[in-house]
DOLO-300168 format. One record per atom (N, C-alpha, C, O): residue number from 1; residue in one letter; atom name; x, y, z. Coordinates in nm, 3 decimals. Layout:
N
> nr rest atom px py pz
> NUM a CA X Y Z
...
END
This chain:
72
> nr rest atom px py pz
> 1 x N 0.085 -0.118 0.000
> 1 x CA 0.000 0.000 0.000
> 1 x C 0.089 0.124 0.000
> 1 x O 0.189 0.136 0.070
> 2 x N 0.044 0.211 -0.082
> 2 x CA 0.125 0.361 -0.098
> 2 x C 0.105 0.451 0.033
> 2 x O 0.001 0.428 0.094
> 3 x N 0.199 0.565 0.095
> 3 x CA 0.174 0.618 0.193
> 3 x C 0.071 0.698 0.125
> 3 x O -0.018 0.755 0.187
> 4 x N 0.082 0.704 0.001
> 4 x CA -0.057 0.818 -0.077
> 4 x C -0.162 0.790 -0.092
> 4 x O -0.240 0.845 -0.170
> 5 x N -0.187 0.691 -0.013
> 5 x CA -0.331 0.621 -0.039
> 5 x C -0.439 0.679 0.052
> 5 x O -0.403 0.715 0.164
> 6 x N -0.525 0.688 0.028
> 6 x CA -0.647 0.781 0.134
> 6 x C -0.601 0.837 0.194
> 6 x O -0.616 0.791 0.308
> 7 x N -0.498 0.990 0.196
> 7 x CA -0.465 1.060 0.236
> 7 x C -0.386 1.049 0.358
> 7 x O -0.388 1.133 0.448
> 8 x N -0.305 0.921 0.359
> 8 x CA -0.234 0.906 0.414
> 8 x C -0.095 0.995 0.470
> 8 x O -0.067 1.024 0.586
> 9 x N -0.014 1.029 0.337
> 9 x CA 0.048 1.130 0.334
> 9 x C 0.038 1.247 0.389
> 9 x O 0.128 1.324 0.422
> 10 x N -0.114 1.263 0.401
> 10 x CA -0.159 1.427 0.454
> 10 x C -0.188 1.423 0.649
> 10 x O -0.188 1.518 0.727
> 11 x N -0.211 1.273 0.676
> 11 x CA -0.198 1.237 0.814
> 11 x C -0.085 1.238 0.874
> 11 x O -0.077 1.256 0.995
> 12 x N 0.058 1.211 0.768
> 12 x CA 0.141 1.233 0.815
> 12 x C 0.256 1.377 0.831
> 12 x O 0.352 1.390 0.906
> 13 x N 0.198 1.472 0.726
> 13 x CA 0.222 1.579 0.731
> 13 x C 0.205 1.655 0.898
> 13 x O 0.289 1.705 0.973
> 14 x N 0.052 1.635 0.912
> 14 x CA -0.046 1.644 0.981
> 14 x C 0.035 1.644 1.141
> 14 x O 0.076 1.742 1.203
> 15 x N 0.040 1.515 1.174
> 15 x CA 0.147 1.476 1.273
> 15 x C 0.306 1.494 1.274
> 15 x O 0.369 1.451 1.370
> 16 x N 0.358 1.544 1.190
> 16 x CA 0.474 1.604 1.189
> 16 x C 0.459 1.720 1.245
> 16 x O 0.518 1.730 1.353
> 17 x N 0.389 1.834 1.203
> 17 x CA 0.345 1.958 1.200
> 17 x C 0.297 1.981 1.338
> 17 x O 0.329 2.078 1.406
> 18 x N 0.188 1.847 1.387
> 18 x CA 0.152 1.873 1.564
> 18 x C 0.291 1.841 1.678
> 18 x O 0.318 1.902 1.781
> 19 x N 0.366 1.723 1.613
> 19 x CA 0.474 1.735 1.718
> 19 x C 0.613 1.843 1.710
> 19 x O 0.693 1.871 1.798
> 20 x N 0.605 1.885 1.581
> 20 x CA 0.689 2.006 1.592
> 20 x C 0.630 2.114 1.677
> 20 x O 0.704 2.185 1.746
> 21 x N 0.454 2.138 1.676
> 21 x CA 0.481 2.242 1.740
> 21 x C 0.484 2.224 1.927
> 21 x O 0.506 2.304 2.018
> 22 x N 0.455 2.098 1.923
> 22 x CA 0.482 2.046 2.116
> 22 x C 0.605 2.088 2.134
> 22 x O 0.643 2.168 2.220
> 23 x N 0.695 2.013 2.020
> 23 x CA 0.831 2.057 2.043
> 23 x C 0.887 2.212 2.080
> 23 x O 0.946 2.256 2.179
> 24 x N 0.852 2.259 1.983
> 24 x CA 0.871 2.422 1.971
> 24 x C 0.824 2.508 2.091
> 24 x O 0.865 2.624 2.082
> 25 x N 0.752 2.484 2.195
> 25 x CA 0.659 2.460 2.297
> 25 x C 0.726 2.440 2.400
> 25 x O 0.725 2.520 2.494
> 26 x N 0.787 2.344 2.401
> 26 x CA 0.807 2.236 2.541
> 26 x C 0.947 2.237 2.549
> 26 x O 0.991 2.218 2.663
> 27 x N 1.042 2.255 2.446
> 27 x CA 1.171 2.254 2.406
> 27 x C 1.285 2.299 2.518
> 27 x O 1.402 2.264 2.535
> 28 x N 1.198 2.394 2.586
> 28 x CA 1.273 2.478 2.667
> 28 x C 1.265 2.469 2.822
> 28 x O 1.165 2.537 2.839
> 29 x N 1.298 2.436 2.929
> 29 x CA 1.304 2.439 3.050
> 29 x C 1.246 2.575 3.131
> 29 x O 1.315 2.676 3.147
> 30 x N 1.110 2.562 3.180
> 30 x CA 1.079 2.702 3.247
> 30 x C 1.044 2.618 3.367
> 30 x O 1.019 2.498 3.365
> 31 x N 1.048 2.721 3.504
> 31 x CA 1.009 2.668 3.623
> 31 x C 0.836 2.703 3.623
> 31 x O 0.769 2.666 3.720
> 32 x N 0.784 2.760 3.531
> 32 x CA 0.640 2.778 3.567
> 32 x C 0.557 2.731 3.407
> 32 x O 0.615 2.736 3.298
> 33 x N 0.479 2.708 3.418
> 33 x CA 0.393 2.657 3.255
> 33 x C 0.405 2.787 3.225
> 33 x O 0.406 2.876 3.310
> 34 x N 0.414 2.805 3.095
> 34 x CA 0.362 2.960 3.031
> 34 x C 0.225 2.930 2.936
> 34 x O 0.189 2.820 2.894
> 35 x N 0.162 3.053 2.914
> 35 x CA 0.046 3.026 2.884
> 35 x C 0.024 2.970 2.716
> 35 x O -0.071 2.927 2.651
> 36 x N 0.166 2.996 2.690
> 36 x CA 0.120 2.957 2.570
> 36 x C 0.178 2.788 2.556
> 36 x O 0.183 2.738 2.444
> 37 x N 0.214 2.721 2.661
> 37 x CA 0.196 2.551 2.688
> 37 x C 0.054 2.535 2.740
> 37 x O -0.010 2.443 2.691
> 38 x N -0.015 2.620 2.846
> 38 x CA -0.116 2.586 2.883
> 38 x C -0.210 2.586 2.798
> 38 x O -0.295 2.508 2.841
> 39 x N -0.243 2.629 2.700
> 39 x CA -0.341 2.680 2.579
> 39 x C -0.330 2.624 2.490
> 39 x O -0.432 2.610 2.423
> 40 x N -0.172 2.547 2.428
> 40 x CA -0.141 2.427 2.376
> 40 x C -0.227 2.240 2.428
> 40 x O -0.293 2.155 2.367
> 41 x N -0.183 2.253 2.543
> 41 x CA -0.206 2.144 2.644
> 41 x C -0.360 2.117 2.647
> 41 x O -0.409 2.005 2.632
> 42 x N -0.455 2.270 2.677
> 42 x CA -0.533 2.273 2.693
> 42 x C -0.672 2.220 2.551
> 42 x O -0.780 2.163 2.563
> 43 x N -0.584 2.283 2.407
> 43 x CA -0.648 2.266 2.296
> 43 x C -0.698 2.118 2.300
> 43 x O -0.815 2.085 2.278
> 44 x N -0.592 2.030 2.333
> 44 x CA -0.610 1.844 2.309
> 44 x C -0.652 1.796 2.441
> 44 x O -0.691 1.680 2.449
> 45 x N -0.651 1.850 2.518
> 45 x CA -0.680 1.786 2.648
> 45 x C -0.757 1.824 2.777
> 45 x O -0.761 1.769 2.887
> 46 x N -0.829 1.958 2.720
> 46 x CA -0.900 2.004 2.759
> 46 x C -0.914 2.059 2.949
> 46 x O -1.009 2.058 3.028
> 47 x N -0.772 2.100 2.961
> 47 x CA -0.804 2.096 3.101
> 47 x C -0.889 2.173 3.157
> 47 x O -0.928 2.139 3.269
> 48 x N -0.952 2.320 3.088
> 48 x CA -1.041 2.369 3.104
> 48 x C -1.195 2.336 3.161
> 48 x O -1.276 2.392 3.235
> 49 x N -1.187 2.184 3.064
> 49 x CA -1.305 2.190 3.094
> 49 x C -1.332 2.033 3.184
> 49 x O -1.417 1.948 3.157
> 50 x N -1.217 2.030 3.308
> 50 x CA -1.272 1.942 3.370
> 50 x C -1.372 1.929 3.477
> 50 x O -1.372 2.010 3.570
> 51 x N -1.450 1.842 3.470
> 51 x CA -1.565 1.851 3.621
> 51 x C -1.491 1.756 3.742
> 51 x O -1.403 1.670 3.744
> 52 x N -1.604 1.839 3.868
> 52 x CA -1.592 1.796 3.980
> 52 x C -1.712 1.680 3.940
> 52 x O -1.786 1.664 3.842
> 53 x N -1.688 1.602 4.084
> 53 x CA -1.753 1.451 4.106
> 53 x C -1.928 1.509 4.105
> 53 x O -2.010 1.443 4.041
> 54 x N -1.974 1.643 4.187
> 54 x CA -2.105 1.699 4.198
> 54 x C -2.117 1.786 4.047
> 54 x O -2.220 1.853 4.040
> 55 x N -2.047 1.792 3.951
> 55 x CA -2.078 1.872 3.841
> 55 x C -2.123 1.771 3.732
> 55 x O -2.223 1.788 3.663
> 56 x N -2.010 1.627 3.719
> 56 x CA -2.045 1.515 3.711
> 56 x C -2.149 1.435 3.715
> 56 x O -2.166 1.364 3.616
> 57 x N -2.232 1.424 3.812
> 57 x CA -2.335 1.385 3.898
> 57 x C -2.453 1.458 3.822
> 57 x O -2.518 1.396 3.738
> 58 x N -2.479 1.581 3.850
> 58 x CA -2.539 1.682 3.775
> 58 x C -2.582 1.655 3.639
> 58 x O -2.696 1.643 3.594
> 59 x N -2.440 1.647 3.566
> 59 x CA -2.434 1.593 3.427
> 59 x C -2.562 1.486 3.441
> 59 x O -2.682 1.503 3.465
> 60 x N -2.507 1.405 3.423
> 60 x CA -2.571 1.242 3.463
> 60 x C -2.706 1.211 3.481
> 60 x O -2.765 1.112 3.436
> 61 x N -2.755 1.312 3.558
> 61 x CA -2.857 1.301 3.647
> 61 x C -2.949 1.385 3.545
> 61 x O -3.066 1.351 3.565
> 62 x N -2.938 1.497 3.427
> 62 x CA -2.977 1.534 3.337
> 62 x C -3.040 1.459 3.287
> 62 x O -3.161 1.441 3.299
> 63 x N -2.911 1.366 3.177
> 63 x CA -2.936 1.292 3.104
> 63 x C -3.009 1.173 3.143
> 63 x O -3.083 1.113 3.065
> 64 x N -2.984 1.131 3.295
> 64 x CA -3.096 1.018 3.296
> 64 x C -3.249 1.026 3.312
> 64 x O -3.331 0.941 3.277
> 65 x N -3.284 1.199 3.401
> 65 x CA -3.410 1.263 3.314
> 65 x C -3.438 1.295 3.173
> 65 x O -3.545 1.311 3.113
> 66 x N -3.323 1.301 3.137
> 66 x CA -3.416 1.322 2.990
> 66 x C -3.432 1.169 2.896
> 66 x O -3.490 1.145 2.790
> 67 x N -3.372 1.105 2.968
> 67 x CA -3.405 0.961 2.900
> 67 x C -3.495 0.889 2.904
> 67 x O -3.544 0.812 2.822
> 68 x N -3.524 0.921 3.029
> 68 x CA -3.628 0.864 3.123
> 68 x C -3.810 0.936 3.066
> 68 x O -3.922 0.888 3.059
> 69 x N -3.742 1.087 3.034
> 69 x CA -3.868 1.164 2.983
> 69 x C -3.923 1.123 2.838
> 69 x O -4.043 1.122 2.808
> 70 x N -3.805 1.086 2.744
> 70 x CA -3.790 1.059 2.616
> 70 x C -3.916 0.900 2.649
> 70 x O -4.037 0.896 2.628
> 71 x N -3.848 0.816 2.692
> 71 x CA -3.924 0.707 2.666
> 71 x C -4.075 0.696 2.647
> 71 x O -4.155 0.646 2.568
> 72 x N -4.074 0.761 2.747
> 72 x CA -4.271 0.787 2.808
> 72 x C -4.304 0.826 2.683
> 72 x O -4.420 0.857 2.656
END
């Protein structure tokens, strides 16, 4: 199989291009995150938007009313 096959090639561009810029990023030794690692970090991994166990719960507890409402 060719790396040019279903855009293979362009996945790997793709991933070259994301770990250069971690690299470019991370490359350097700071004693504190700077914001532009945190905003990096944050794009893929969302630390922004993590919940607590009661925000969680909340969540949950939505959706199992509205599932519950849906059926009826």
């Amino acid at each position: 199989m060719s790396i040019f096959a279903n855009g293979s090639i362009n996945k790997i561009i793709a991933a070259d291009q994301h770990n250069e810029k971690f690299y470019d990023i991370f490359n350097n030794f700071t004693e504190v995150i700077t914001n532009e690692q945190y905003d990096l970090v944050n794009k893929y991994w969302g630390l922004s938007c993590v919940k607590t166990k009661e925000e969680m719960s909340a969540i949950f507890g939505e959706c199992e009313t509205m599932y519950r409402n849906k059926k009826k």
